[in-house]
ROLUMBA-219218 format. One record per residue (C-alpha): x, y, z; residue number from 1. Coordinates in Angstrom, 2 decimals, decimal comma. Each point is the difference from the previous one (the first is absolute). Layout:
% residues N
    east   north      up   k
       X       Y       Z NUM
...
END
This chain:
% residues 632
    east   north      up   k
    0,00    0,00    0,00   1
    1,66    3,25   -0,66   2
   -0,40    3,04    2,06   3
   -2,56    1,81    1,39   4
   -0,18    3,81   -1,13   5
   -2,04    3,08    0,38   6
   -0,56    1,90   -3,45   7
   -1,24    3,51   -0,26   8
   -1,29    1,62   -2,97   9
   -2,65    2,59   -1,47  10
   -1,33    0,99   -3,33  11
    3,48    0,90   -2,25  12
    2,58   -0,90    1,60  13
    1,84   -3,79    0,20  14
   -0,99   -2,69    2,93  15
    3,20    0,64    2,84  16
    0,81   -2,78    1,69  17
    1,20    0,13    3,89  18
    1,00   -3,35    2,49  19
   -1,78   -0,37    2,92  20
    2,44    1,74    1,83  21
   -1,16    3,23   -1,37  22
   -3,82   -0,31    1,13  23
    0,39    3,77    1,67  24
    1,51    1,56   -3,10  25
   -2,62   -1,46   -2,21  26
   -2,86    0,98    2,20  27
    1,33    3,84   -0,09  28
    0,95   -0,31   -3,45  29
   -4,04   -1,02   -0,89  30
   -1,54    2,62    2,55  31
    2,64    2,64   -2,33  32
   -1,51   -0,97   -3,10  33
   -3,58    0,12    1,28  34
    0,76    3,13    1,00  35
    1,46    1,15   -3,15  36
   -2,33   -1,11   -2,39  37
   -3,02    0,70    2,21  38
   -0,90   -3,52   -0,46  39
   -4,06   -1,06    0,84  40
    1,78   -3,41    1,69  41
    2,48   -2,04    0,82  42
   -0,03   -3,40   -0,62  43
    1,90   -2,94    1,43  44
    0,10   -2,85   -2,06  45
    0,49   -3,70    0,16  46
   -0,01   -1,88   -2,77  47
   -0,43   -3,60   -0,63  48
    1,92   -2,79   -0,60  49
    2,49    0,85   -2,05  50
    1,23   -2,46   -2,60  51
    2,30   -0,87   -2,65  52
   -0,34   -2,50   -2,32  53
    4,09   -0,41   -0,23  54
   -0,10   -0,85    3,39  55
    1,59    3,32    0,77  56
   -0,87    2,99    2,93  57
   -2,70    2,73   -1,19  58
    0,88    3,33   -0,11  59
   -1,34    2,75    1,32  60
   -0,64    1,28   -3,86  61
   -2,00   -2,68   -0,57  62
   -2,02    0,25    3,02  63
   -1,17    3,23   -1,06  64
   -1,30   -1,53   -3,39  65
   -2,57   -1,63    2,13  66
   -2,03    2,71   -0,41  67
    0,74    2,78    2,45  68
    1,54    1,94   -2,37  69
   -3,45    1,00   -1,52  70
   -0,76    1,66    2,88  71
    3,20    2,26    0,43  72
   -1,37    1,52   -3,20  73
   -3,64    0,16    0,55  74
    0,42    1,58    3,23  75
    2,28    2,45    1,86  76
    1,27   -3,15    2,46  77
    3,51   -0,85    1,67  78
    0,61   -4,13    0,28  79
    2,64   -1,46    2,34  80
   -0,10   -4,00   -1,26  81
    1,39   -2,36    2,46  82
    1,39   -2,37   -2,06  83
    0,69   -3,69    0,77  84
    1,24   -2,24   -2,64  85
    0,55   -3,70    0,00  86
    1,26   -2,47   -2,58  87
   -2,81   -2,16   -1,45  88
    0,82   -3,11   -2,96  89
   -2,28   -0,30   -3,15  90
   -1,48   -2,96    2,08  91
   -0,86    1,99    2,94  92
   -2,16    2,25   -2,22  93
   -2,87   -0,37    2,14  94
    2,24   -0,08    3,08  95
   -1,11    2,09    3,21  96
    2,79    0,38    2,10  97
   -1,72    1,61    3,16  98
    2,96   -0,12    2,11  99
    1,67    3,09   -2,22 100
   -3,06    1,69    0,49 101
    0,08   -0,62    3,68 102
    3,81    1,36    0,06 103
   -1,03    3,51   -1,08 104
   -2,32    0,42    2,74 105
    2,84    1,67    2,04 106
    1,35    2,19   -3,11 107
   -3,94    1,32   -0,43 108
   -0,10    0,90    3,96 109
    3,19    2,01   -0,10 110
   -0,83    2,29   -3,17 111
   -3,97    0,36    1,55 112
    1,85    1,04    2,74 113
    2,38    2,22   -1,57 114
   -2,98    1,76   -1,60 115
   -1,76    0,54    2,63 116
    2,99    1,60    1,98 117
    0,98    1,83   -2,85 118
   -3,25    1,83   -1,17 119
   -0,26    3,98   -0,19 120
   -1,72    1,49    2,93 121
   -3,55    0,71   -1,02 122
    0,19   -2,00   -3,33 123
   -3,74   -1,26   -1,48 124
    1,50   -2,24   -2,51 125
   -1,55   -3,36    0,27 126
    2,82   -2,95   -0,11 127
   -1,56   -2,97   -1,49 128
    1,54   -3,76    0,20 129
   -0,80   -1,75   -3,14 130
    0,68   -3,79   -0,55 131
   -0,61   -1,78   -2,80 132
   -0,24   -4,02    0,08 133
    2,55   -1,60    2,37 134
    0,99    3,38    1,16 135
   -3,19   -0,52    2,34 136
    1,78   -2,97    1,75 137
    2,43    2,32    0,96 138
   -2,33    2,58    1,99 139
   -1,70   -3,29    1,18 140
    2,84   -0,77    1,90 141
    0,50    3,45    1,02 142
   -3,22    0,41    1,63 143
    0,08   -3,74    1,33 144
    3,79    0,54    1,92 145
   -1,70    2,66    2,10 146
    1,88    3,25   -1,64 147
   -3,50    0,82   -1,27 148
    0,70    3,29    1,50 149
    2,09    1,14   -3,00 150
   -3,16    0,48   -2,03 151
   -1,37    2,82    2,44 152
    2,08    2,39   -2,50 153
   -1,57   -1,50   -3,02 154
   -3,52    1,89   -1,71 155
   -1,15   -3,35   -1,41 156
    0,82   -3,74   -1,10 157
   -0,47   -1,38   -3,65 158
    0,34   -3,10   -0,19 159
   -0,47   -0,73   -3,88 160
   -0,54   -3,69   -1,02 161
    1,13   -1,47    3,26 162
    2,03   -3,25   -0,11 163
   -0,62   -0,51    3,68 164
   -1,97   -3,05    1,22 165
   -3,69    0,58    1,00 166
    0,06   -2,10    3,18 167
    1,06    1,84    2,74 168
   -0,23    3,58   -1,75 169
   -2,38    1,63    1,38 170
    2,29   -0,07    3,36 171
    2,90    1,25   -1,38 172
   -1,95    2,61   -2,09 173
   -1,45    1,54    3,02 174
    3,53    0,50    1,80 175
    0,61    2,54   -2,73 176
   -1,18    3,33    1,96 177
   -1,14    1,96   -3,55 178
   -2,75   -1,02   -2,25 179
    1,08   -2,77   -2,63 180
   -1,48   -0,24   -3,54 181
    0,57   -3,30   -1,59 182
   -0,60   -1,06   -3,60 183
   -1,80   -3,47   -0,71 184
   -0,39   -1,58   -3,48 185
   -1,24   -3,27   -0,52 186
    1,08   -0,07   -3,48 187
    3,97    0,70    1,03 188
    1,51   -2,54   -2,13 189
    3,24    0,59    1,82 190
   -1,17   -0,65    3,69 191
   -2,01   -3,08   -1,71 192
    3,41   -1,24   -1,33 193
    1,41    0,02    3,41 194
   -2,54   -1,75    1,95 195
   -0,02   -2,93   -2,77 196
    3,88   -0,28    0,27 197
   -0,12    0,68    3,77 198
   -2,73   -1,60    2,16 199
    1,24    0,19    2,90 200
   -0,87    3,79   -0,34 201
   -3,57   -0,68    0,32 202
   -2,03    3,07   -1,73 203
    1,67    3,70   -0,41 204
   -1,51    2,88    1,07 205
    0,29    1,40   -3,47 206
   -2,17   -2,78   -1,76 207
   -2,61    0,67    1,47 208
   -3,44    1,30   -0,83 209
   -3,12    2,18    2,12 210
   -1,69   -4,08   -0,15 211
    2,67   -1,54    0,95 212
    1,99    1,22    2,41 213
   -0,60   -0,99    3,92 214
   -2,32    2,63    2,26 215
    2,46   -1,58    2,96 216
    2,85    1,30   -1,71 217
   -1,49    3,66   -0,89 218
    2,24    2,39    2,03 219
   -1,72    2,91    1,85 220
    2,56    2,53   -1,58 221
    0,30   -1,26   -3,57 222
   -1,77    1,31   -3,15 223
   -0,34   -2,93   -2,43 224
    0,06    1,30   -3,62 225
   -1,72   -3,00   -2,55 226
    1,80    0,49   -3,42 227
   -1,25   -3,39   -1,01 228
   -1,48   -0,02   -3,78 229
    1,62    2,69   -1,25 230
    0,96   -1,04   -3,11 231
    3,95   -0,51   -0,33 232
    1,33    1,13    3,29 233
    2,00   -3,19    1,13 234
    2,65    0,69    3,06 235
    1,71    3,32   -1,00 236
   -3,13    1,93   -0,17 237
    0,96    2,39    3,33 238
    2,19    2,84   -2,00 239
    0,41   -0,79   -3,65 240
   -0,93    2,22   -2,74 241
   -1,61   -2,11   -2,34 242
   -0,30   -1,13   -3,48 243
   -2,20   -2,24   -2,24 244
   -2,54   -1,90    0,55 245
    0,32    1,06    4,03 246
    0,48    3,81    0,04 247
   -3,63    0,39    0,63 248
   -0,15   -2,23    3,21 249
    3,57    1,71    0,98 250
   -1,72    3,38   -0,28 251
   -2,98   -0,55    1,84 252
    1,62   -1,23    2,91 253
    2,54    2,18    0,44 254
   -2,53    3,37   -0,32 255
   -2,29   -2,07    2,59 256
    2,78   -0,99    2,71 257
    3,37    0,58   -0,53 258
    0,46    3,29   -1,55 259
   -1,77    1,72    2,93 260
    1,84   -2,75    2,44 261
    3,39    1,18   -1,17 262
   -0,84    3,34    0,75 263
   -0,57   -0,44    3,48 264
   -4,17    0,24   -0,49 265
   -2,32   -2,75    2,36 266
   -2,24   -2,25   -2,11 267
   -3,37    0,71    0,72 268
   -3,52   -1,86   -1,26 269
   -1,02    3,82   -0,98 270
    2,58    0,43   -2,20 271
    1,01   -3,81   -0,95 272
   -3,54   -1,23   -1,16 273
   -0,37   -3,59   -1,58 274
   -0,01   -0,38   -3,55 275
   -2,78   -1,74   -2,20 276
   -0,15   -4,07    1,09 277
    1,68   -1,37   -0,69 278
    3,39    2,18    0,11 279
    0,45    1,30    3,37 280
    2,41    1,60    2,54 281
   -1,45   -1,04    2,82 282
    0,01    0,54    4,02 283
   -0,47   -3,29    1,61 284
   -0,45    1,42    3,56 285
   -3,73    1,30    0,89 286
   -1,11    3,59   -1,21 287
    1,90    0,89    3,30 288
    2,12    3,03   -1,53 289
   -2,84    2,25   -0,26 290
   -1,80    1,13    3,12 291
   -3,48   -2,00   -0,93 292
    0,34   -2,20    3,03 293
   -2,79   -1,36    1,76 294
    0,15   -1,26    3,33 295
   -0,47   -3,69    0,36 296
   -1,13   -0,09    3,48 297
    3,81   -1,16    0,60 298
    1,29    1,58    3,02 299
    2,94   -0,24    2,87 300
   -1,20   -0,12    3,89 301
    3,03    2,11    1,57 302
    2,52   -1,43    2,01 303
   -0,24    0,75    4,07 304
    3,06    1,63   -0,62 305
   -0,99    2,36   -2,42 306
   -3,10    0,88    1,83 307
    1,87    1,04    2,96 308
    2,56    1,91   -2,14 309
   -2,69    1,72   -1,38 310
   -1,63    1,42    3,32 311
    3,30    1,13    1,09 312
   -0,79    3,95    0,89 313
    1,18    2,58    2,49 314
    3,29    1,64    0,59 315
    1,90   -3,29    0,06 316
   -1,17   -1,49   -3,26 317
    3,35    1,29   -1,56 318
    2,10   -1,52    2,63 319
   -1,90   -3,45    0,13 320
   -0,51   -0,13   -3,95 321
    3,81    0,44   -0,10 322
    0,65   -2,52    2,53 323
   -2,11   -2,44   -1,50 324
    1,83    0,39   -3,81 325
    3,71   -0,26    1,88 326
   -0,91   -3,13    1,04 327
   -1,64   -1,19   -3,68 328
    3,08    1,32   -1,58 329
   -2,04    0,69   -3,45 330
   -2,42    0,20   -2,13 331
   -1,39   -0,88   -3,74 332
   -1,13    2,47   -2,03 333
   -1,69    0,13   -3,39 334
    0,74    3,09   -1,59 335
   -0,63    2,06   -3,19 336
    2,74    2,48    0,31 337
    2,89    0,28   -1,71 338
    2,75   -2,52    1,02 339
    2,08    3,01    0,31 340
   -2,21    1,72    2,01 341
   -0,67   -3,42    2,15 342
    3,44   -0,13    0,53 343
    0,11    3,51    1,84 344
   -2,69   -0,72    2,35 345
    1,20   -3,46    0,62 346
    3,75    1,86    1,34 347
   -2,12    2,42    2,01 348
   -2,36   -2,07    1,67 349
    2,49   -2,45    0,79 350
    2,21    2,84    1,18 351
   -2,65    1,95    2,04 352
   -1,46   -3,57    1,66 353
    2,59   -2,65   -0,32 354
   -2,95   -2,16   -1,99 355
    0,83   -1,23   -2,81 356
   -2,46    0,71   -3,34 357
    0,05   -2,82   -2,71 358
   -2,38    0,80   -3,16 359
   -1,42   -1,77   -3,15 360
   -0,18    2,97   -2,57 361
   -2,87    0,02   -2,59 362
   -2,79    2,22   -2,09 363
   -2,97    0,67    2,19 364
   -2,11   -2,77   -2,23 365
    2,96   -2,65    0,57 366
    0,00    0,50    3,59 367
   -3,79   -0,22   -0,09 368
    0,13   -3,37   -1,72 369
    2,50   -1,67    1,71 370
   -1,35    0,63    3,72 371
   -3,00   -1,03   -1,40 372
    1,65   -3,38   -0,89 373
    1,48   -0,15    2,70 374
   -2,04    0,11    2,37 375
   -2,36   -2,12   -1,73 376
    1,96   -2,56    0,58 377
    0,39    0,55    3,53 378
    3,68    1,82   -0,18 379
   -0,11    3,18    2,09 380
    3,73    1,29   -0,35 381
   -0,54    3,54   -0,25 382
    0,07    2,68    2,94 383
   -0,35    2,92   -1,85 384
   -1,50    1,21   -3,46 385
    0,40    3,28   -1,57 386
   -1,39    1,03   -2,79 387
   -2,84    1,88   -1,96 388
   -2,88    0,14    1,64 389
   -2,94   -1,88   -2,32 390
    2,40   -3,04    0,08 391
    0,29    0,54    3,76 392
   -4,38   -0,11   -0,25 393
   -0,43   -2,42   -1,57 394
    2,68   -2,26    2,77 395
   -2,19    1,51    2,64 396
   -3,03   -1,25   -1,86 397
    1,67   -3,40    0,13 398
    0,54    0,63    4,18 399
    3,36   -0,53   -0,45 400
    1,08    3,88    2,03 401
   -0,30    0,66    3,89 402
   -0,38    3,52    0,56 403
    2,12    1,57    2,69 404
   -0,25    2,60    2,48 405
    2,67    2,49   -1,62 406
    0,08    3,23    1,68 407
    0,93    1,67   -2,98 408
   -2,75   -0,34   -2,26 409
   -1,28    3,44    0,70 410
    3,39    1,14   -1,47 411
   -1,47   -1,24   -3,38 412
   -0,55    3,22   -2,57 413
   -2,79   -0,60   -1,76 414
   -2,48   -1,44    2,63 415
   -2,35   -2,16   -2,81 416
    3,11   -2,29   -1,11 417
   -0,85   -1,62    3,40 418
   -2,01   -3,18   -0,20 419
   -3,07   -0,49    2,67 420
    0,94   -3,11    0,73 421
    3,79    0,93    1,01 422
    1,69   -2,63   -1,33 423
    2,67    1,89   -2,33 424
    1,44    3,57    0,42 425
    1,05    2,04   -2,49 426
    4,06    0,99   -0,07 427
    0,70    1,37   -3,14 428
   -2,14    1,80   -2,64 429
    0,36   -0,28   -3,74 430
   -0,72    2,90   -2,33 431
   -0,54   -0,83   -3,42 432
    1,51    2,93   -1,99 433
    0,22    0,94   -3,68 434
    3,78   -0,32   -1,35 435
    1,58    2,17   -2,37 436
    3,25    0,28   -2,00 437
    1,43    3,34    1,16 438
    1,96   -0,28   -3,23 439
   -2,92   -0,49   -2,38 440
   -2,95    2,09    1,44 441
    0,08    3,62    2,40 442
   -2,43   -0,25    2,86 443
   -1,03    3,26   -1,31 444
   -1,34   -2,61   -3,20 445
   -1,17   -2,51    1,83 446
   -4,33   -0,99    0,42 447
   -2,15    2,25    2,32 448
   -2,85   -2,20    0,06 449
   -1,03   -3,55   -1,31 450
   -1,31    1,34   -3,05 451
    3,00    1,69   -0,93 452
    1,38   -3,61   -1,22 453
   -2,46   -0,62   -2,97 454
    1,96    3,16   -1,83 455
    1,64   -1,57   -2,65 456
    3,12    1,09    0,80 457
   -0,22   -2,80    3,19 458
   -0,20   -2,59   -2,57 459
    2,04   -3,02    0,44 460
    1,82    1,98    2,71 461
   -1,36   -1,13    3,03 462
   -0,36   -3,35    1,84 463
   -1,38   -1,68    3,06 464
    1,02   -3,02    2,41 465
   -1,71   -3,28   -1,18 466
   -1,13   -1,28    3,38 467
   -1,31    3,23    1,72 468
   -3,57   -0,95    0,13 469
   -0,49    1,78    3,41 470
    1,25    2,82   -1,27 471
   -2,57    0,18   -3,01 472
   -2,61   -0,55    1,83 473
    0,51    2,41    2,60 474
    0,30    2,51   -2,87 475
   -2,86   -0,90   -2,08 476
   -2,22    0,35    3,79 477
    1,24    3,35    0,55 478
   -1,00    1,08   -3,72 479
   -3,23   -1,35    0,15 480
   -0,58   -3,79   -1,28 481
   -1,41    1,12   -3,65 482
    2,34    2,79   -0,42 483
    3,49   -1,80    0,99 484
   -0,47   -3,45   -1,71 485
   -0,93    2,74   -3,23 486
    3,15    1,79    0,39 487
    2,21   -2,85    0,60 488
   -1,72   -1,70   -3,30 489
    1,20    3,27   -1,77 490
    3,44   -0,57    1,65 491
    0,39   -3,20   -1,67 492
   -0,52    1,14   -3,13 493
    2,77    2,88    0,13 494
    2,54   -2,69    0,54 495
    0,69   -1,46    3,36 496
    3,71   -1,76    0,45 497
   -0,92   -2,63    2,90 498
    2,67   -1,54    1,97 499
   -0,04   -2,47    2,52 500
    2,09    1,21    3,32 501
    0,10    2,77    2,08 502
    4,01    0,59   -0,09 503
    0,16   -1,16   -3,61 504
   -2,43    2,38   -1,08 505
    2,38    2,85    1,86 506
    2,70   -1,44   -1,94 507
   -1,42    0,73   -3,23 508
   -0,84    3,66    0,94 509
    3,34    0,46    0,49 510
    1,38   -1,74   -2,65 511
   -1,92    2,09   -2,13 512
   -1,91   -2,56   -1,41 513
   -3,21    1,78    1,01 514
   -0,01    3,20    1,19 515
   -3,02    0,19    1,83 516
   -1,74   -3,08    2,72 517
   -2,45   -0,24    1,97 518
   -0,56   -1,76    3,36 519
    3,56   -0,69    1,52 520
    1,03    0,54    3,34 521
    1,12    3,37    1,53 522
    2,76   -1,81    1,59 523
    1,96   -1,85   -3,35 524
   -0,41    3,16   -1,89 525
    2,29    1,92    3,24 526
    2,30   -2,49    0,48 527
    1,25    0,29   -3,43 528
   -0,40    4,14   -0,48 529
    1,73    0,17    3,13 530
    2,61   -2,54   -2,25 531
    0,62    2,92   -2,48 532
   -2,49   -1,96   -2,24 533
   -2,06    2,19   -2,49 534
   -3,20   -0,65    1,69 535
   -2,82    2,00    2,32 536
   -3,64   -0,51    0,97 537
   -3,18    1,28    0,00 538
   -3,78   -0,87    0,99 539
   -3,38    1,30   -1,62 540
   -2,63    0,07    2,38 541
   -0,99   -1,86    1,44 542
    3,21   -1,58    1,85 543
   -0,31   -3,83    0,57 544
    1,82   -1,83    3,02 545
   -0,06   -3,84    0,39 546
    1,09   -0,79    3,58 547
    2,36   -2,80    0,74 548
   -0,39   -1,25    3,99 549
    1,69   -2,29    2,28 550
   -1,88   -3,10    1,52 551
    0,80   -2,63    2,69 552
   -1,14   -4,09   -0,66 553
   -2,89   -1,46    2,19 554
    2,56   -2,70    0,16 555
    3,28    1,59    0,56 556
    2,85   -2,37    1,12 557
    1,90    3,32    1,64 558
   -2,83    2,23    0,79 559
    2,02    2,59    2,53 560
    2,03    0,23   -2,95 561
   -2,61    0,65   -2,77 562
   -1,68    2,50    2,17 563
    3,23    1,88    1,11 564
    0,79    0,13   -3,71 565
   -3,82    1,48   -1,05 566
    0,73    2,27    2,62 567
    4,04    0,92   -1,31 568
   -1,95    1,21   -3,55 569
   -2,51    1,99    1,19 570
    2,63    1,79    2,47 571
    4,19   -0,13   -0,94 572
   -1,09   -1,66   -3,61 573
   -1,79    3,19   -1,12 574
    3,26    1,77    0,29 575
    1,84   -2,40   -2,25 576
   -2,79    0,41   -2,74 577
    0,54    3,15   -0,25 578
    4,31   -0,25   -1,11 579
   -1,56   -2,29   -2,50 580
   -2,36    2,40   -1,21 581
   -2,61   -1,86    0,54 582
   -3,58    1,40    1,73 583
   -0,36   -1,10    3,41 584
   -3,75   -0,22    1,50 585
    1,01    1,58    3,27 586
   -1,48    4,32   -0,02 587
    3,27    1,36    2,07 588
    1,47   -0,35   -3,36 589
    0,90    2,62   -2,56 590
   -1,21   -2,07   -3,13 591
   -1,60    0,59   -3,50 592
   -3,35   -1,40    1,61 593
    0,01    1,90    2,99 594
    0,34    3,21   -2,85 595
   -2,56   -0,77   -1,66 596
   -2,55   -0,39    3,27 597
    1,09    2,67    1,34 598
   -0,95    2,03   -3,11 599
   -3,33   -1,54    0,28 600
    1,55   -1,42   -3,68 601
   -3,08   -2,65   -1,55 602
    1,67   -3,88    1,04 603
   -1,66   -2,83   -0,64 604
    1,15   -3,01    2,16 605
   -0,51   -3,47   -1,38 606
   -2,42   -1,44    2,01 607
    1,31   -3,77    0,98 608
   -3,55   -1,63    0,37 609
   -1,34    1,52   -3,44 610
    2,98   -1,57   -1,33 611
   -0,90   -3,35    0,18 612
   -3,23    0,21   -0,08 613
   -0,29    2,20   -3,25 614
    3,72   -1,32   -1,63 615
   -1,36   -2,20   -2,75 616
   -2,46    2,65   -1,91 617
    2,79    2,88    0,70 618
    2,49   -2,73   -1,77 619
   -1,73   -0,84   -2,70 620
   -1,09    3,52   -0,66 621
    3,74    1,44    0,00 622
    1,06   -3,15   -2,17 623
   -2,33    0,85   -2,24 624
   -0,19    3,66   -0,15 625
    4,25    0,13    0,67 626
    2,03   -2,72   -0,11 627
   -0,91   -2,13   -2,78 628
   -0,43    3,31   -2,05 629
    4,18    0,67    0,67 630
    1,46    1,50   -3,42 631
    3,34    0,70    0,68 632
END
């Protein structure tokens, strides 16, 4: 087998190789060129296996020509490969030597690590691990040797036509902290090849099909994308361009999945619908990823523990909560923040209460699904949850929350973000802002009013986030039913540019790629103004705030913990939001919210009950009306 290397290249310039020994080097040397190109991601790659028919090591070259290539020049993206070659005979054509695969378990740790250690303060670029057919064995045994915690620095998983076996996966799959996507095909020819020669393997994750693959082996965190009977895809469908008879198939699934995947956008059923039957991408979980959840009548009795936690009060709560967590030692959390952000209140909590604070990072509608699975099935791991708040509903709806008896929830700003029933308190507000390129458009040129953006000059020079239903449909009710769904129709025709991802959509403002977006948050937009970026904000009336809260389990295995940590973000943790520019909920605040109330500005809140219960006609309505109306 010959050596294991990392490779680094972007669009133009020639793949350089460096030995392991160089892991810090080639992590700076990626973050430079990110930097330098203003790159919409960075990808780190692992390819498969990587043969010669000679009998001779790959090359890095030639692991390139697997496809990856394609998408240096369709998008603006930085790849570090880790490469790990191996000799295989012409007789060991169908070979599948696991134990290389195994091997560069380690090298993968070190450069996720480097990465992560290595990123630019404040940077929204969304690093995205990419494997493509044994290359999955490799982050199987990554996340299966219990240095899972590497991936808390990574945006997403692909794992394109896995050559993994499907017994046992969903285990493994749900050690990796970030939400996995994974490619099936029944018709993968390849995969097919390697069963028949290899039995042992049993069946591959990648051969599969929506029919045929196991509910027991569905993991809670995974997104299952069917690519089955599309024409001509075979194995190395994940990145190529394509040509002949294929191109068609090629080109439908990378404008469904990968293109927005590689740049750093979350799949979503309101932007990833299924195609005619019998072609389909398809999400083999439940319609769990939008908020249209109805409560089962499933529910958790809290723990004696819990319930006494919770009716701590007085002037000693502080002192016994604290106490109490000392002796736990820590807690779990499940968290939609930014790993970067996670990773500053992790080294200040731990700091200010010697407790330590582990966290599974995910999208609000991941985190959603997989407690939901979870504790389904009886598994009540979590302490904490924070989060938006209909996703936060719709858990209480499940009586999965305990509410507590936090002093501080009369600290909260805007008094109606406050449930009734207690059970989640707001910390941090998000205002959804309208972005513009400072370079493209003056804000002396920019819309007064909604109706200002059917001028024709606003043609094809405006878009809108693909997943902000909430956000529509708080709009349309302040206009007036009749009159909003009217002007947003109107909207649609003038050329709406959809994208799917709050941060990637910022990314394209700046980029330049269009110069004026509505619906992204206050705090992305700051971060990278404040960045020297050519970027600033502003809001049409009225202003629209989803709230994110904090929550504590009904079943919380460190409960003095969990509620010493609710009460750390509504007190020290508002403090920290605001160095990230972020909005927190607390009024003693000097935030863009707290503006805007005090000037008696129009805010509409998104209400996390009307949410739910109203999510699938506001859906279809903006998929209609919006999304599946996207010209640009």
């Amino acid at each position: 087998m010959g050596p294991v290397e990392y490779v680094l290249r972007d669009k133009g310039n020639k793949p350089v190789v460096y030995p392991l020994s160089r892991v810090a080097d080639v992590a700076k040397d990626a973050w430079a060129k990110v930097a330098a190109g203003s790159k919409s991601a960075l990808l780190i790659y692992v390819h498969g296996r990587d043969r010669k028919l000679n009998g001779s090591d790959g090359e890095p070259g030639s692991s390139f020509r697997e496809g990856i290539v394609a998408e240096l020049e369709d998008h603006r993206t930085t790849v570090v490969m880790l490469h790990w070659p191996h000799k295989m005979g012409l007789l060991d054509f169908y070979g599948f030597p696991k134990e290389h695969a195994y091997a560069a378990a380690k090298p993968l740790n070190e450069l996720l690590l480097a990465l992560a250690a290595t990123r630019p303060s404040g940077s929204t670029v969304p690093s995205i691990l990419v494997t493509h057919s044994m290359g999955a064995l490799v982050v199987q045994e990554l996340a299966s040797k219990e240095i899972a915690a590497a991936l808390q620095g990574i945006h997403s998983v692909v794992l394109s036509s896995p050559a993994a076996p499907v017994a046992n996966s969903k285990a493994w799959v749900e050690r990796i902290p970030v939400r996995v996507f994974l490619t099936i095909n029944k018709d993968d020819g390849t995969l097919g090849d390697a069963e028949k020669y290899n039995p042992s393997l049993g069946h591959l994750i990648g051969k599969q099909c929506r029919k045929s693959f196991p509910a027991m082996e569905i993991a809670s965190n995974a997104t299952y994308i069917d690519v089955s009977q599309l024409p001509g895809l075979g194995h190395r469908y994940f990145a190529a361009a394509g040509s002949g008879s294929d191109a068609a198939s090629l080109a439908l699934v990378r404008q469904r999945c990968f293109d927005a995947l590689y740049s750093g956008a979350d799949l979503s059923l309101s932007y990833y619908s299924p195609l005619s039957p019998p072609n389909e991408i398809y999400e083999m979980l439940p319609n769990w990823l939008g908020l249209a959840v109805a409560s089962l009548g499933f529910g958790a009795e809290p723990t004696p523990e819990v319930l006494k936690v919770a009716a701590y009060k007085g002037a000693d709560r502080a002192a016994r909560l604290l106490a109490g967590a000392k002796k736990e030692g820590e807690l779990m959390l499940y968290s939609s923040l930014t790993p970067e952000d996670q990773i500053r209140f992790r080294e200040d909590f731990k700091r200010r209460t010697g407790v330590t604070l582990n966290f599974w990072r995910g999208s609000q509608t991941n985190i959603l699904q997989r407690l939901l699975t979870e504790t389904r099935g009886g598994r009540f791991e979590f302490d904490a949850v924070e989060t938006n708040s209909p996703q936060l509903e719709a858990l209480a709806r499940e009586k999965l929350l305990q509410k507590m008896s936090s002093p501080y929830v009369g600290d909260v700003l805007i008094p109606e973000t406050v449930p009734a029933h207690g059970e989640w308190i707001p910390d941090r507000l998000n205002l959804l802002v309208y972005a513009y390129n400072t370079n493209a458009l003056k804000r002396a040129d920019l819309p007064k009013t909604w109706n200002d953006l059917l001028d024709p000059k606003w043609k094809k020079r405006f878009g809108m986030e693909a997943t902000n239903v909430e956000w529509f449909a708080s709009l349309v009710e302040a206009m007036g039913e009749k009159q909003g769904l009217e002007l947003f129709r109107r909207l649609g025709e003038n050329g709406v540019a959809v994208r799917t991802g709050h941060t990637h959509s910022t990314g394209r403002v700046i980029a330049g790629e269009i110069p004026l977006f509505f619906g992204v948050f206050s705090h992305d937009v700051d971060r990278m103004k404040a960045k020297g970026a050519p970027i600033d904000w502003f809001v049409l009336p009225p202003a629209v705030v989803l709230p994110s809260s904090v929550a504590v389990s009904r079943r919380a295995p460190h409960p003095h913990a969990a509620a010493l940590y609710m009460d750390y973000m509504l007190t020290e943790g508002q403090r920290l939001y605001t160095e990230v520019h972020r909005v927190p909920a607390n009024k003693n605040y000097d935030t863009h919210v707290r503006r805007l109330v005090q000037q008696k500005q129009s805010i509409r809140v998104i209400d996390a009950h009307e949410a739910i219960d109203d999510y699938e006609k506001w859906h279809a309505l903006y998929k209609r009306l919006i999304v599946d109306r996207s010209q640009h």
